[in-house]
N, CA, C and O atoms as a CHARMM CRD file, in Angstrom:
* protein
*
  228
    1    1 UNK  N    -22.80000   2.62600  45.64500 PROA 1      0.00000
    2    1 UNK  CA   -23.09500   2.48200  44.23600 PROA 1      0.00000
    3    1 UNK  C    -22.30200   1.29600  43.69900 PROA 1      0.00000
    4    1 UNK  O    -21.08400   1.18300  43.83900 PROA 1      0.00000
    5    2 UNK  N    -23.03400   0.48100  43.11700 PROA 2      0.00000
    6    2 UNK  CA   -22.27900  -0.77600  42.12900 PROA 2      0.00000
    7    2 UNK  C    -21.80500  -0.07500  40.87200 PROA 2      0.00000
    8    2 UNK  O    -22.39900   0.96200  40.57500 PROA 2      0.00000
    9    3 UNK  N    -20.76400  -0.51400  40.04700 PROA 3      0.00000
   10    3 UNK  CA   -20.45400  -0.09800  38.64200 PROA 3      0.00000
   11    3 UNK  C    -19.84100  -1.06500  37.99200 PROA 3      0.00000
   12    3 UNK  O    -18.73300  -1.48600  38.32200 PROA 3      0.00000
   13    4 UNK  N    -20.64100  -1.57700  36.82800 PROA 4      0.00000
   14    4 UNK  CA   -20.29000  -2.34300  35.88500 PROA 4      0.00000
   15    4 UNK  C    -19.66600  -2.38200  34.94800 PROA 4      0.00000
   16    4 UNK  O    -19.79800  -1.27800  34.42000 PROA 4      0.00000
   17    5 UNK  N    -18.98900  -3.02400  34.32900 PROA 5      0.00000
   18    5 UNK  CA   -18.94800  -2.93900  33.04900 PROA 5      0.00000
   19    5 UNK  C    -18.90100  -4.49300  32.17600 PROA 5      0.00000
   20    5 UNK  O    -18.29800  -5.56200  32.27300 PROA 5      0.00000
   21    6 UNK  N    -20.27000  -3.66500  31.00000 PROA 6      0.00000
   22    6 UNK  CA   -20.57400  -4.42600  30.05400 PROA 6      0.00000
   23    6 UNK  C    -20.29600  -4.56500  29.06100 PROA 6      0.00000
   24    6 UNK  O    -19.09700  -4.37000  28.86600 PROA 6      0.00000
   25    7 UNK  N    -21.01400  -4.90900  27.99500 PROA 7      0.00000
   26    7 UNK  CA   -20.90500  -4.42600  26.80000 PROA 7      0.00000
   27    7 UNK  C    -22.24900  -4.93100  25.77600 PROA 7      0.00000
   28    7 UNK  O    -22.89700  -5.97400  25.85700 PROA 7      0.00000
   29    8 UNK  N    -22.33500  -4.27600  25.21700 PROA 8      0.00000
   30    8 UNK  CA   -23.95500  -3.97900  23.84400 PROA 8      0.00000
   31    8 UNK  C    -23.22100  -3.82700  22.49100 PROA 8      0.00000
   32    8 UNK  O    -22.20700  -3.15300  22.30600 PROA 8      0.00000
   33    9 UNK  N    -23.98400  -4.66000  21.44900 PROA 9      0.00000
   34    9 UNK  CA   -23.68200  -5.09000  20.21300 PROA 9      0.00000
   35    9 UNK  C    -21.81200  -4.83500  20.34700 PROA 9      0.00000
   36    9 UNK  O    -21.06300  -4.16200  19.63800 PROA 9      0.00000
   37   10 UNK  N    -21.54800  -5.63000  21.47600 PROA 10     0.00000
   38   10 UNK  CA   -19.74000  -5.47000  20.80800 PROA 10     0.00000
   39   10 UNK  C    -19.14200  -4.17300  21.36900 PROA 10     0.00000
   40   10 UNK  O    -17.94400  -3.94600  21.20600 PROA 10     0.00000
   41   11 UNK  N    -19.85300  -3.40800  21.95400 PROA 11     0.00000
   42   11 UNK  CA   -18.90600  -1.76300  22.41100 PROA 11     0.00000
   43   11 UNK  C    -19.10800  -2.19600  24.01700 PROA 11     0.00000
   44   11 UNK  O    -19.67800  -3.22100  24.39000 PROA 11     0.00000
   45   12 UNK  N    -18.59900  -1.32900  24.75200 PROA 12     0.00000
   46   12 UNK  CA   -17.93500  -1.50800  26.39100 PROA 12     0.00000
   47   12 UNK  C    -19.01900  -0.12700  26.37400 PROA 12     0.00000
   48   12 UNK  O    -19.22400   0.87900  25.69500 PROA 12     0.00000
   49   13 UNK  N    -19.61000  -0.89200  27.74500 PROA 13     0.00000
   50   13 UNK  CA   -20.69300   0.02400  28.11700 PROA 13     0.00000
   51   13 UNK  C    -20.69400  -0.10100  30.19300 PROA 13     0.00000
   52   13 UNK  O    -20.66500  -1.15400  30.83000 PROA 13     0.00000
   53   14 UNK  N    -20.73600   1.26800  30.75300 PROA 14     0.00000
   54   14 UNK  CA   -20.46400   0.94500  32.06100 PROA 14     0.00000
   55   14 UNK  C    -22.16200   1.26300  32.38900 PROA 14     0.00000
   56   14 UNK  O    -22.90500   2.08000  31.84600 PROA 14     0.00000
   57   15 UNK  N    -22.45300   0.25400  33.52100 PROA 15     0.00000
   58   15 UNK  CA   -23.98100  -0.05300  34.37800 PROA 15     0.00000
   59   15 UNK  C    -23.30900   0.79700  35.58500 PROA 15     0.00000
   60   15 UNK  O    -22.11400   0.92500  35.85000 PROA 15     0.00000
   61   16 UNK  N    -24.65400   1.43600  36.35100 PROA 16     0.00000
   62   16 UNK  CA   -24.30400   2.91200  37.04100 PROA 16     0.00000
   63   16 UNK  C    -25.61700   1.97200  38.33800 PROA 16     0.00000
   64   16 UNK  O    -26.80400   2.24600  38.16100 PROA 16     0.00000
   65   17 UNK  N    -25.25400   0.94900  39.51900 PROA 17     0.00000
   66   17 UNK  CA   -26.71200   0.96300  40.22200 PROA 17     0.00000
   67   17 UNK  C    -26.48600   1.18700  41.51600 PROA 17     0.00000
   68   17 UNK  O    -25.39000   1.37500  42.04600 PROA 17     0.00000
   69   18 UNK  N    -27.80000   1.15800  42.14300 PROA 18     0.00000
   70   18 UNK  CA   -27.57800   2.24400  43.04200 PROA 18     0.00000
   71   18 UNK  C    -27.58600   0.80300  44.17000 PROA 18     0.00000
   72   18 UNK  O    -27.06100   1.06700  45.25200 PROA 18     0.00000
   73   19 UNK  N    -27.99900  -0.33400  44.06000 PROA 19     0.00000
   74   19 UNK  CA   -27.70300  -1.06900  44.68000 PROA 19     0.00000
   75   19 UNK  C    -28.16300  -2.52000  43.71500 PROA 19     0.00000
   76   19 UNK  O    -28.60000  -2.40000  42.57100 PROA 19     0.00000
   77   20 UNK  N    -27.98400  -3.83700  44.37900 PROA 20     0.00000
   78   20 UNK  CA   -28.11300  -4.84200  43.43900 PROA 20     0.00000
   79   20 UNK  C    -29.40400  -5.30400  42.66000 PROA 20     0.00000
   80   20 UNK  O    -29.55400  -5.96700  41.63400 PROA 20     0.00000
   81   21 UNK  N    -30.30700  -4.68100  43.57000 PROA 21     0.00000
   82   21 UNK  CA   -31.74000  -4.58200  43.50400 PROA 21     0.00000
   83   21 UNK  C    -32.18300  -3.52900  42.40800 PROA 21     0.00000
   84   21 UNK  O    -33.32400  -3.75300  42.00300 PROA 21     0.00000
   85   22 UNK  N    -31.66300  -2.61500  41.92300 PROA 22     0.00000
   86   22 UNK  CA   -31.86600  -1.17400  41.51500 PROA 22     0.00000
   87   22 UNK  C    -32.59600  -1.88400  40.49300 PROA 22     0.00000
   88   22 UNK  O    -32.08600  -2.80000  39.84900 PROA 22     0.00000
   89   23 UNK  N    -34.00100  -1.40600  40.30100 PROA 23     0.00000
   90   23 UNK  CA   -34.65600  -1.87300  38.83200 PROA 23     0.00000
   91   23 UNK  C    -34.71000  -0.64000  37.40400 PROA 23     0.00000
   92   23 UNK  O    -35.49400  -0.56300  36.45700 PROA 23     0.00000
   93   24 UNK  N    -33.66900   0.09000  37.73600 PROA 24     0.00000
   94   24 UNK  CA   -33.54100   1.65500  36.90200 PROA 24     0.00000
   95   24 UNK  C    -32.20000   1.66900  36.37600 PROA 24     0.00000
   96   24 UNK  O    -31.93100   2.71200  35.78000 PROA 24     0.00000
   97   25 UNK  N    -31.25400   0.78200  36.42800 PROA 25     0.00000
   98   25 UNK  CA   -29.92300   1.62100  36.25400 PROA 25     0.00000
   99   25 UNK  C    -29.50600   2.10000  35.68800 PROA 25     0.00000
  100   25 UNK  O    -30.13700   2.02900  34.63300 PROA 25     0.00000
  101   26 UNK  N    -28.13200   3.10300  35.51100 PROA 26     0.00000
  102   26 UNK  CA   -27.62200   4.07700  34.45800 PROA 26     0.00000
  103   26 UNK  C    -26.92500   3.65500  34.31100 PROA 26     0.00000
  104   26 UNK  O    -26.09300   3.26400  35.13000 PROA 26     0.00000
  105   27 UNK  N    -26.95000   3.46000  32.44800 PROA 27     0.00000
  106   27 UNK  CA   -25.91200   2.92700  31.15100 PROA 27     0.00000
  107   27 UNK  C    -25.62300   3.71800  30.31300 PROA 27     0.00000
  108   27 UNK  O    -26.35500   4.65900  30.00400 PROA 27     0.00000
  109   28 UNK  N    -24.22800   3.41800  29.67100 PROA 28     0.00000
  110   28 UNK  CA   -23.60400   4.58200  28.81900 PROA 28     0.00000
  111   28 UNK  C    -22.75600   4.20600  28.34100 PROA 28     0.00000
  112   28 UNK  O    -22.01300   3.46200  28.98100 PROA 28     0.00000
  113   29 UNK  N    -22.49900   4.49500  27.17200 PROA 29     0.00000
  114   29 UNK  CA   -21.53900   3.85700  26.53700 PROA 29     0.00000
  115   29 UNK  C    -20.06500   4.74900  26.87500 PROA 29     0.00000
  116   29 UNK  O    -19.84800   5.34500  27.93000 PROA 29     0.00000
  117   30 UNK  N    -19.05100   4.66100  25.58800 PROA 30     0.00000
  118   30 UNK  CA   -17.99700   5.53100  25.33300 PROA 30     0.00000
  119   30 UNK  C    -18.35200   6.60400  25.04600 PROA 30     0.00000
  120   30 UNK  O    -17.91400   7.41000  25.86700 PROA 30     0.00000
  121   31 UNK  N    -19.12400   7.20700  24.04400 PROA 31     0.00000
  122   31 UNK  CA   -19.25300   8.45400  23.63000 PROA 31     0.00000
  123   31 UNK  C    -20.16700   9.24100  24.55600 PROA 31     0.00000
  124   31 UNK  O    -20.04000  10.46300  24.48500 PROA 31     0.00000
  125   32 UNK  N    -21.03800   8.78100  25.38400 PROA 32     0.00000
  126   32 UNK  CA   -21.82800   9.70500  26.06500 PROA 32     0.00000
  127   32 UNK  C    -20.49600   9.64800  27.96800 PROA 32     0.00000
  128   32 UNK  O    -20.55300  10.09500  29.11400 PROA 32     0.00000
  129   33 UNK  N    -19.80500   9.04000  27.36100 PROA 33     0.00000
  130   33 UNK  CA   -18.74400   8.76300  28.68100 PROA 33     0.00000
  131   33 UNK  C    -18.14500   9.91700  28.39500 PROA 33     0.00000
  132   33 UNK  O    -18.20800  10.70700  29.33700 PROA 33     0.00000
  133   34 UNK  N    -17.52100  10.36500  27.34000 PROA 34     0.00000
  134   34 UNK  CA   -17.02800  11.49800  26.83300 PROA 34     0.00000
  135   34 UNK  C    -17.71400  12.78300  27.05100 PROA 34     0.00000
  136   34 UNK  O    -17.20500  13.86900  27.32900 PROA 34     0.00000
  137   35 UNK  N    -19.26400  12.40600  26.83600 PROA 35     0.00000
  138   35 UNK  CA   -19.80700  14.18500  27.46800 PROA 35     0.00000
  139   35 UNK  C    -20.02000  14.16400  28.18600 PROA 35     0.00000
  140   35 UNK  O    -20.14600  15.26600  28.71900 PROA 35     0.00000
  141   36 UNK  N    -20.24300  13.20400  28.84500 PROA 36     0.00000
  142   36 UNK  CA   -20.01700  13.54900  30.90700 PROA 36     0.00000
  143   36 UNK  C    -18.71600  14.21100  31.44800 PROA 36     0.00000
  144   36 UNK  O    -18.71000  15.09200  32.30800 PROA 36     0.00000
  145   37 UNK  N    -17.77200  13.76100  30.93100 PROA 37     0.00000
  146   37 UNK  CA   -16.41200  14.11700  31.48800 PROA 37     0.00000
  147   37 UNK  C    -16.10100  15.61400  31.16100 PROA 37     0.00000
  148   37 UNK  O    -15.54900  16.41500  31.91500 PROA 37     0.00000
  149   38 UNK  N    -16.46800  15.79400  30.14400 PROA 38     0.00000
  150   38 UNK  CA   -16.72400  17.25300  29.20500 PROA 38     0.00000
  151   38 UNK  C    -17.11400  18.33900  29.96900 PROA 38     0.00000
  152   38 UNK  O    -16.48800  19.38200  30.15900 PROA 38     0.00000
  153   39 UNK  N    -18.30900  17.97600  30.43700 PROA 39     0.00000
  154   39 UNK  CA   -19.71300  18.79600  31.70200 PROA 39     0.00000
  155   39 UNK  C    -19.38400  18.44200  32.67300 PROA 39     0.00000
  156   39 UNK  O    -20.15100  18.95100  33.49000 PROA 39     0.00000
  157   40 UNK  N    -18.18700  17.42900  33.50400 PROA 40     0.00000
  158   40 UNK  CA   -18.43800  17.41500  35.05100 PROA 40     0.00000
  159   40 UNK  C    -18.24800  18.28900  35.97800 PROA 40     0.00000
  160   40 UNK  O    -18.37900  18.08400  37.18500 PROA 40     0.00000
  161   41 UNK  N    -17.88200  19.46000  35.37200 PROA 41     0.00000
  162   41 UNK  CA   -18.13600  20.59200  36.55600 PROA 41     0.00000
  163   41 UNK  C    -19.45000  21.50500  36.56000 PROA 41     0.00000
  164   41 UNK  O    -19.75100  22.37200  37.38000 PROA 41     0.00000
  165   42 UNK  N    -20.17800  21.06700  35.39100 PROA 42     0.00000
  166   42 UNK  CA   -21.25000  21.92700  34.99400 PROA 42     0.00000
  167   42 UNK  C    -22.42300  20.86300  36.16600 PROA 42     0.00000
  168   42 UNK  O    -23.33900  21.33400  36.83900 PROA 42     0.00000
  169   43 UNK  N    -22.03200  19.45600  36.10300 PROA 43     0.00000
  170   43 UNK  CA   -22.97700  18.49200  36.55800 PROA 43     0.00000
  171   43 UNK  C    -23.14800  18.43900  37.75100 PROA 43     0.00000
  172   43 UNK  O    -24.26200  18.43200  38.27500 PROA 43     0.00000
  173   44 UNK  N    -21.22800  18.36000  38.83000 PROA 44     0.00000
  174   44 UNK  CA   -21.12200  19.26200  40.03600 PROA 44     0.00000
  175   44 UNK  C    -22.12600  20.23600  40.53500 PROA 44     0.00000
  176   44 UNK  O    -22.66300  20.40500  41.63000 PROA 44     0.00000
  177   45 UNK  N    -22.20700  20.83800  39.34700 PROA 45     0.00000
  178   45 UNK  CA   -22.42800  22.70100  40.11900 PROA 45     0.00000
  179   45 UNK  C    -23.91000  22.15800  40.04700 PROA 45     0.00000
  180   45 UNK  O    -24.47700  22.42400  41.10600 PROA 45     0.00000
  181   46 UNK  N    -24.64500  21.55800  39.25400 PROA 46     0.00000
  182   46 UNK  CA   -26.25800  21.17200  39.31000 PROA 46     0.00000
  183   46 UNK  C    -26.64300  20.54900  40.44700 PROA 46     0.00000
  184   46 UNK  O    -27.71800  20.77400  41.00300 PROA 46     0.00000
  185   47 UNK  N    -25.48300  19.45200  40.98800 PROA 47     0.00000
  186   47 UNK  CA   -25.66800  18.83100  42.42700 PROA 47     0.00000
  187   47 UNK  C    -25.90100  19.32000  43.31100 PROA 47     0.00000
  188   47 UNK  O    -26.78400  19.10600  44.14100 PROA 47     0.00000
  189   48 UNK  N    -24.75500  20.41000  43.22500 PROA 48     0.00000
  190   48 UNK  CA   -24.60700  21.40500  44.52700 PROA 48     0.00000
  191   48 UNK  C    -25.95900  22.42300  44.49800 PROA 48     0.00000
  192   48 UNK  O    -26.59300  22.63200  45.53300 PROA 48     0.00000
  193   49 UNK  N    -26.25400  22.90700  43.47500 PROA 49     0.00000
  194   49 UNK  CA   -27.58800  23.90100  43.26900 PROA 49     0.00000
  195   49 UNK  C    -28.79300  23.09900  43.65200 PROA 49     0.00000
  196   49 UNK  O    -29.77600  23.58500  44.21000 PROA 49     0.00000
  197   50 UNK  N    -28.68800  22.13600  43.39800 PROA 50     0.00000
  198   50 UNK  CA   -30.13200  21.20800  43.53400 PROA 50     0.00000
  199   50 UNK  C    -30.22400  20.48200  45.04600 PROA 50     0.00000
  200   50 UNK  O    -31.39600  20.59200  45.40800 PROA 50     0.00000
  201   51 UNK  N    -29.69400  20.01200  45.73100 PROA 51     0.00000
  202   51 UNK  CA   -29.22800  19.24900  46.49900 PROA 51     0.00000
  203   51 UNK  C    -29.89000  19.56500  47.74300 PROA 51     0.00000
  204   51 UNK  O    -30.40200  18.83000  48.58800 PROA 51     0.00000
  205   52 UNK  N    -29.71800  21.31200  47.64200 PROA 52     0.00000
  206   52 UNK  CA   -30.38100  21.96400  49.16500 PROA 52     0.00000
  207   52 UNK  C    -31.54600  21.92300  49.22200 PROA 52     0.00000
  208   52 UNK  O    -32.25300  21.85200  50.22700 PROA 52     0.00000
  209   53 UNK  N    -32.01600  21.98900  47.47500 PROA 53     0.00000
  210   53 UNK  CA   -33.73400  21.73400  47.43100 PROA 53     0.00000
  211   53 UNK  C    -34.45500  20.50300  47.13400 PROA 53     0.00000
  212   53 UNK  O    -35.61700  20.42700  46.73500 PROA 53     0.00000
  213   54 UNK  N    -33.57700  19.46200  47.38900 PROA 54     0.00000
  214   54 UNK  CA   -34.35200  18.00500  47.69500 PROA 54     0.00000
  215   54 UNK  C    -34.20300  18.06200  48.85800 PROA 54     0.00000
  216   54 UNK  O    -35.36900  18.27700  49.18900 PROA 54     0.00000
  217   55 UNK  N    -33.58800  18.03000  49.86800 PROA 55     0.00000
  218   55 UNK  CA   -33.26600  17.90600  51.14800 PROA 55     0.00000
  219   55 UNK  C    -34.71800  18.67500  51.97800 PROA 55     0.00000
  220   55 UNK  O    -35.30700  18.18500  52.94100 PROA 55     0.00000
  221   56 UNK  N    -35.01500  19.82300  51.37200 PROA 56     0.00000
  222   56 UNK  CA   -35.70300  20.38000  52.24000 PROA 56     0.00000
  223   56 UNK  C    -37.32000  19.88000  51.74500 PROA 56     0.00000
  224   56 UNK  O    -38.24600  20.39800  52.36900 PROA 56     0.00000
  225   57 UNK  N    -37.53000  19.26800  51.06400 PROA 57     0.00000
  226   57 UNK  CA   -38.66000  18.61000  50.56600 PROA 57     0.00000
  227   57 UNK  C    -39.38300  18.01700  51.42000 PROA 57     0.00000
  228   57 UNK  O    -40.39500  17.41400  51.06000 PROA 57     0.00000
Protein backbone atom coordinates (compact mmCIF):
# COMPACT_ATOMS: atom_id res chain seq x y z
CA UNK A 1 0.00 0.00 0.00
CA UNK A 2 1.27 3.65 -0.90
CA UNK A 3 0.16 6.49 1.68
CA UNK A 4 0.10 9.99 1.05
CA UNK A 5 -0.23 12.89 2.33
CA UNK A 6 -1.97 15.83 0.85
CA UNK A 7 -3.90 18.43 1.32
CA UNK A 8 -7.61 20.01 -0.07
CA UNK A 9 -8.73 23.63 0.27
CA UNK A 10 -5.75 24.12 2.90
CA UNK A 11 -6.53 20.97 5.44
CA UNK A 12 -3.97 17.76 5.45
CA UNK A 13 -5.65 14.98 3.90
CA UNK A 14 -3.94 11.30 3.77
CA UNK A 15 -4.31 9.26 -0.03
CA UNK A 16 -4.82 5.42 0.94
CA UNK A 17 -3.49 3.40 -2.79
CA UNK A 18 -3.27 0.23 -3.29
CA UNK A 19 -0.56 0.66 -5.77
CA UNK A 20 0.72 3.64 -8.11
CA UNK A 21 -1.64 2.73 -10.72
CA UNK A 22 -4.75 2.49 -8.30
CA UNK A 23 -7.50 4.52 -10.25
CA UNK A 24 -9.88 4.41 -6.83
CA UNK A 25 -7.96 5.66 -3.95
CA UNK A 26 -8.91 6.25 -0.30
CA UNK A 27 -8.94 9.91 1.03
CA UNK A 28 -9.71 11.38 4.31
CA UNK A 29 -9.23 14.04 5.95
CA UNK A 30 -8.65 14.81 9.93
CA UNK A 31 -12.02 14.37 11.13
CA UNK A 32 -13.04 11.20 9.40
CA UNK A 33 -9.20 10.17 10.59
CA UNK A 34 -10.71 10.54 13.97
CA UNK A 35 -13.64 8.02 13.36
CA UNK A 36 -11.58 5.51 12.04
CA UNK A 37 -9.37 5.44 15.01
CA UNK A 38 -12.59 5.55 17.19
CA UNK A 39 -14.01 2.08 15.30
CA UNK A 40 -10.64 0.34 14.68
CA UNK A 41 -11.50 -2.55 16.52
CA UNK A 42 -15.03 -2.60 15.31
CA UNK A 43 -13.28 -2.36 11.55
CA UNK A 44 -10.73 -5.26 12.66
CA UNK A 45 -13.49 -7.44 13.75
CA UNK A 46 -15.40 -6.70 10.08
CA UNK A 47 -12.02 -7.87 8.41
CA UNK A 48 -11.74 -10.77 10.32
CA UNK A 49 -15.70 -11.68 9.85
CA UNK A 50 -15.57 -10.93 6.22
CA UNK A 51 -12.31 -12.12 5.05
CA UNK A 52 -13.18 -16.00 5.24
CA UNK A 53 -16.04 -15.11 2.93
CA UNK A 54 -14.12 -13.43 0.13
CA UNK A 55 -11.56 -15.98 0.13
CA UNK A 56 -13.92 -18.69 -0.46
CA UNK A 57 -15.61 -16.94 -3.42
Amino acid sequence: MIVERTEYKDKPVLVLKRNEEDKYPFSFGLSKARLIIEAIEDIKKFVAENDSKEEKK
